[in-house]
C-alpha angles and dihedrals in degrees: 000000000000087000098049087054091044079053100056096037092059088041091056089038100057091042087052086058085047099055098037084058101052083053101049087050097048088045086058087044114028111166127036091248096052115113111259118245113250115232102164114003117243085003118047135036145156112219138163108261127171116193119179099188132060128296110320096019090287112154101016122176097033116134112275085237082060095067101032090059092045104041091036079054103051082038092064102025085063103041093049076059106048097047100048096046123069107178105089113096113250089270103059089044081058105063091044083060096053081050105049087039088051091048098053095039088055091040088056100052089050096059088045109044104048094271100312127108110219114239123194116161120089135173136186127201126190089337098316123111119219111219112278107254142165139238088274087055090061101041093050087045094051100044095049087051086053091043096044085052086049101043101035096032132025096021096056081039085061097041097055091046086052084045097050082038100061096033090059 
């Protein structure tokens, strides 16, 4: 039980961070046609972006409803999981975690912004300009790539060795 708390703290934590974020940024630069903060010349900016589809821009112009119902789904579908289930390492725990804290914080804005998420960080390499995205963004991005290592990788690895193990 006391896991399962420490878990949802630090989900409703990070998604606060998430969400303050995304505030700090849009009260700095309040309106689309306002001029981005520099952070870092020709690399790093903060700028006012609204995206009504999914990470990247993907899927845009589908119904808000649409992506309440889908995000609020995968939301709880996952967190009913990873909390009754106590057999992934602390890492993986983890980046279920980033996931589930990204999720919310994008599901959030969603049912309070008319649909959009509000996106802020842009960077731009050799010329070319990476997707504006937020804090959730990071945090989804970074724990699939930790549960795609885990699930594609090091569990079917353990499970060959267990295999080889019991067969010898």
């Amino acid at each position: 039980m006391k896991q399962r708390l420490l878990f949802v703290g630090a989900l409703l934590v990070l998604c606060g961070i998430d969400l303050v974020t995304k505030s700090l940024a849009f009260s700095r630069v309040p309106e689309f046609t306002s001029p981005p903060i520099v952070v870092i010349d020709g690399f790093f900016y903060i700028t006012h972006a609204e995206n009504d589809g999914a990470m990247w821009s993907l899927f845009q112009g589908l119904p808000a409803v649409f992506w309440v119902v889908v995000r609020g789904g995968v939301f709880g579908l996952m967190l009913w999981h990873v909390l009754r289930q106590n057999v992934y390492p602390a890492w993986v725990r983890i980046a279920f975690l980033f996931v589930l804290s990204g999720a919310l914080g994008n599901l959030v804005d969603n049912m309070t912004g008319n649909g959009r998420v509000r996106d802020f960080v842009t960077w731009v390499f050799w010329g070319w300009q990476f997707p504006t995205f937020n804090v959730a963004d990071s945090l989804i991005s970074v724990g699939a790539v930790m549960l795609a290592l885990w699930f594609l990788v090091l569990e079917p690895r353990k499970a060959r060795k267990a295999h080889k193990a019991a067969a010898a």
